[in-house]
N, C-alpha and C positions, 0 to 999 in steps of 0.2 A: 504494500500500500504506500503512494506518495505524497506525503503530507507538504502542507503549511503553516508553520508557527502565526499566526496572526497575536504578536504580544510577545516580546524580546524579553520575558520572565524571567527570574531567578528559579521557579515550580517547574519551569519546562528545561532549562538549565540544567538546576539536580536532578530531575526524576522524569521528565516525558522523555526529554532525547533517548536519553539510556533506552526506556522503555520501547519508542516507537523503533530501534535499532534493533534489541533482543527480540522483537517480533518481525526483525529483515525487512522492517518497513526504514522506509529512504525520505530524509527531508529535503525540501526542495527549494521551499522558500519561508524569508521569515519577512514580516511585515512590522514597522513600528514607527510610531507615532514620528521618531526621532531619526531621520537619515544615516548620521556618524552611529546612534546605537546601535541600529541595525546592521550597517557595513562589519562594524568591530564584534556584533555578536556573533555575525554570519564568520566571521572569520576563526574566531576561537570555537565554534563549534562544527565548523569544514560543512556549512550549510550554502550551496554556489549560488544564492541569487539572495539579494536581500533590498528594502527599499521602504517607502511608504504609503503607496500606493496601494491599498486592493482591491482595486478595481482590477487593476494590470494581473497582481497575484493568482486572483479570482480565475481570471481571463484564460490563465494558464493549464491547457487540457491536459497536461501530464498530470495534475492534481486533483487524486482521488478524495482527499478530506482535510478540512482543518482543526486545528487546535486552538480554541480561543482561553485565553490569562489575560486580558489587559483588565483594567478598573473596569468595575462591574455595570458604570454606566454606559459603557461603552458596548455590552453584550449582546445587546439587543438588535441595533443596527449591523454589525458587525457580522452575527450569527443570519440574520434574511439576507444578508447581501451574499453570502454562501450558499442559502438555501436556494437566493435566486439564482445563482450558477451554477447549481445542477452536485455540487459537496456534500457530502455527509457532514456530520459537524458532531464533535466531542468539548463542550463547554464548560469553564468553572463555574464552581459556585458562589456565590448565587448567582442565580441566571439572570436575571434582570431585576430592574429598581420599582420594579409593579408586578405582582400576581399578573395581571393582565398580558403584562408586558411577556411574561415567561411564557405563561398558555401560548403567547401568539405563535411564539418562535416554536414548540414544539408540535404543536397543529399545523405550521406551516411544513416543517419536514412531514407531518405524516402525507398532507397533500401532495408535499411533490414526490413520496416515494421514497422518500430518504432517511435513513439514521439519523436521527439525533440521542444524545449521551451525557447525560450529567455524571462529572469528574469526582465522583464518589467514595474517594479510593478506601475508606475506612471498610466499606461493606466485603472489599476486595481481601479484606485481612485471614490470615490464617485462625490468629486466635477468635475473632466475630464469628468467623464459619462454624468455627468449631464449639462455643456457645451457644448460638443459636443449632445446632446440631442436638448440644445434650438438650435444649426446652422441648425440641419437635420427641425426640425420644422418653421425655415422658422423666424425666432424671430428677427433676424438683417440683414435680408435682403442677394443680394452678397458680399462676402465675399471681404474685400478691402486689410486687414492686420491683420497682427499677431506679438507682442512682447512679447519676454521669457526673460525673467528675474530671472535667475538660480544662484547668484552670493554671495557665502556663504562664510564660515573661516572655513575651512578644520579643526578639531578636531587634536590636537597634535595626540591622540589614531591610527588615521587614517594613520594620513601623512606617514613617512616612505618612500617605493618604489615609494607613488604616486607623490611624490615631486623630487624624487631623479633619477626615475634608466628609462631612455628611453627605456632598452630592458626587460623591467619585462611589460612596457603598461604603464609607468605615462607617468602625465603629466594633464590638467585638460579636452583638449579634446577627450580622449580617456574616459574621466571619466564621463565626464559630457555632452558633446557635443551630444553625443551619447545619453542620455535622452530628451534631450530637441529634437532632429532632429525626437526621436518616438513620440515623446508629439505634436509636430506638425503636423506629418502624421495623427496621431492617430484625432484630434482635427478634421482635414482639410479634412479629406481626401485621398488626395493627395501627390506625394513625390516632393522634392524639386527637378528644371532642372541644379541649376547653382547657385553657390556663393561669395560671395568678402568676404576677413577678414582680420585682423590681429590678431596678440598676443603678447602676452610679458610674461618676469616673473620678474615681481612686485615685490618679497621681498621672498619670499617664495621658489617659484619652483627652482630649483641647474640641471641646464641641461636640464628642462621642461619647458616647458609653464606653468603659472599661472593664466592666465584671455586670454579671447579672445572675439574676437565680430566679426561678422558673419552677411552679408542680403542675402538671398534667393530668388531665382527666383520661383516660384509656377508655375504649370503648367494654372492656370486658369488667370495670372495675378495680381495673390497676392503677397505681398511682405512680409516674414519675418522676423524679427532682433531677434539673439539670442545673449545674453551673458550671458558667464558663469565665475565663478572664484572662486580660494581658498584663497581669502585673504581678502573678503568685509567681514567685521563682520557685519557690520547692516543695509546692502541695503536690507534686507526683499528677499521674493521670489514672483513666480506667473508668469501670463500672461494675457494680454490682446487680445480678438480679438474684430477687428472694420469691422462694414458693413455697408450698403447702409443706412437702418432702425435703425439700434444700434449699442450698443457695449459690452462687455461683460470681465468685471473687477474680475478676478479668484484672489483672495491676500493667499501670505502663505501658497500655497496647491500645492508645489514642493518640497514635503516632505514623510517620509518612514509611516508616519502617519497621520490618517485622521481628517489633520487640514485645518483651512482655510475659507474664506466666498467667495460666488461667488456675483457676482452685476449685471444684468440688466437695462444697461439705454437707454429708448429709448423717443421719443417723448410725451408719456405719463406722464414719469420719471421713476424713481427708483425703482427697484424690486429686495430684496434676494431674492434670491434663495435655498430653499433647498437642501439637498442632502444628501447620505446616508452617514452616519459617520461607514462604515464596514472596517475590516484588510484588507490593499492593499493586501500583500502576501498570506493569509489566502484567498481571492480570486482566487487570481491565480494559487496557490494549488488547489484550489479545480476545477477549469476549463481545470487545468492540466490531475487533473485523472479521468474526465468527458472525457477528450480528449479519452485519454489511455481505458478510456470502454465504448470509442462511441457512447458517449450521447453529445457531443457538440464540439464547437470550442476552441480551446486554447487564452488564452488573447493576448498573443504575442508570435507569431512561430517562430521558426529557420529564414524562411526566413525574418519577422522584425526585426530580431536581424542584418541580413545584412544589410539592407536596412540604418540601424540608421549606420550601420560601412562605410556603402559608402559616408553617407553625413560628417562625421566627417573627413573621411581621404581627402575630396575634401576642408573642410574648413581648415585643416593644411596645405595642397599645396597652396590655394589660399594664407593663412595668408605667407608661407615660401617665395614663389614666388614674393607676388603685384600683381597677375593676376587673372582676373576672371576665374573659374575653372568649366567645367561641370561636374556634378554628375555621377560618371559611378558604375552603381549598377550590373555590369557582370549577373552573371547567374539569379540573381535575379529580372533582367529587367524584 
């Protein structure tokens, strides 16, 4: 497959290139906002065509698909102007700066025939598979609760817009909410009906949220607590789910890499758990272009990409408000 980077990233940098190469796929062009970025990106990653233009990028019939990373508000535009050139499209999250806006772009692939892919990599993980593996088997019983615990120190490299600029998409729940809201679906099941939160910004955020916390109403009568944030340096990551029979202690495996130990305790005692230590992204590459030649299902579609934007944008109303807020997942009910 020959892709195009549309978004000179640091996320495609570390982990797509790798990714899109381990699966013999070939980049062809990178596009960005910035001419010298692109020239000097395209050089250090031996990518032969690089510019700002994508229309021209677009244009280019050797390119089977792109990869969109730039600011979130830019996803939108970016992601139909692929659609309308005839590209599959593998997109981050969050997809766009409006429920609306997200439905349009993944409706508009299913019109033209085309893939689209929300960049989900968490669900991609060994140890998530392997979790959600022991719930379906029945290992802890009904499901009673779930706690995410997403709560990190944003990397200076990183910060930037995420800290700073509300109409580029910062803030920490556009950033991070939105993982943790797939990592639950993904895990449970099921999507979340209804939320309470707050937030704040802690020392960090300049016009953003920095941390926030969040319970969930499940449709089955689970309950989940999510918090996330850019400014815990060493409150660790993971999640817990607890049921009838057990419960199941996932540590340090809400990560772009496959770290982490899972725990099984139930009335017997203690049990690791294995799990495959394979590339989150290098997965989801590769399910992507199973999608695109019809040998399987994508990790996470277009429509989970809304789904995770529905519950994030009902946990800043709830946190803005004080009011409990229901999830309105529009088209993608």
């Amino acid at each position: 497959m020959k892709w195009a980077l549309i978004g000179a990233s640091t996320i495609a940098a570390q982990y797509m290139i790798p990714a899109f190469r381990a699966q013999k796929g070939e980049i062809v062009r990178v596009v960005s906002g910035s001419a010298d970025r692109a020239k000097s990106y395209a050089a250090e990653h031996g990518i032969p065509a690089s510019g700002t233009d994508l229309d021209e990028a677009l244009a280019d019939s050797s390119v089977d698909a792109v990869y969109i990373s730039t600011t979130n508000e830019k996803h939108l535009d970016q992601a139909m102007a692929a659609i309308g050139a005839g590209k599959h499209v593998l997109c981050e999250k969050p997809l766009a700066m409006s429920l609306e806006d997200a439905a349009s772009m993944v409706r508009a692939a299913e019109e033209a025939g085309l893939v689209f892919a929300t960049n989900h990599h968490l669900r991609c993980s060994g140890s998530h598979r392997a979790v959600r593996q022991l719930i379906e088997d029945g290992r802890i019983g009904k499901i009673l609760s779930m706690r995410i615990f997403h709560a990190v120190h944003l990397p200076p490299h990183l910060q930037g817009w995420r800290i700073t600029d509300p109409g580029a998409g910062g803030g920490v729940i556009p950033d991070i909410t939105v993982h943790n809201a797939d990592v639950a679906r993904f895990i449970l099941g099921e999507d979340p009906q209804a939320v309470v939160a707050q937030m704040v910004s802690s020392g960090m955020g300049q016009g953003v949220e920095d941390s926030a916390m969040s319970v969930w109403a499940m449709p089955s009568g689970a309950m989940v607590m999510s918090h996330e944030s850019f400014t815990h340096r060493f409150a660790g990551n993971g999640f817990e789910v607890h049921g009838t029979e057990g419960s199941i202690f996932a540590r340090n495996v809400m990560s772009q890499d496959p770290l982490g130990e899972v725990e099984l305790v139930t009335e017997v005692g203690s049990e690791a758990i294995e799990f495959s230590r394979h590339d989150l992204y290098g997965q989801g590459v590769s399910q992507f272009i199973d999608a695109v030649e019809g040998r399987g299902p994508l990790a996470a579609s277009g429509w989970d990409g809304v789904k995770s934007l529905a519950v994030a944008f009902a946990v800043r109303e709830a946190a803005r408000t004080g009011t409990k807020q229901t999830v309105d997942y529009g088209a993608a009910a």
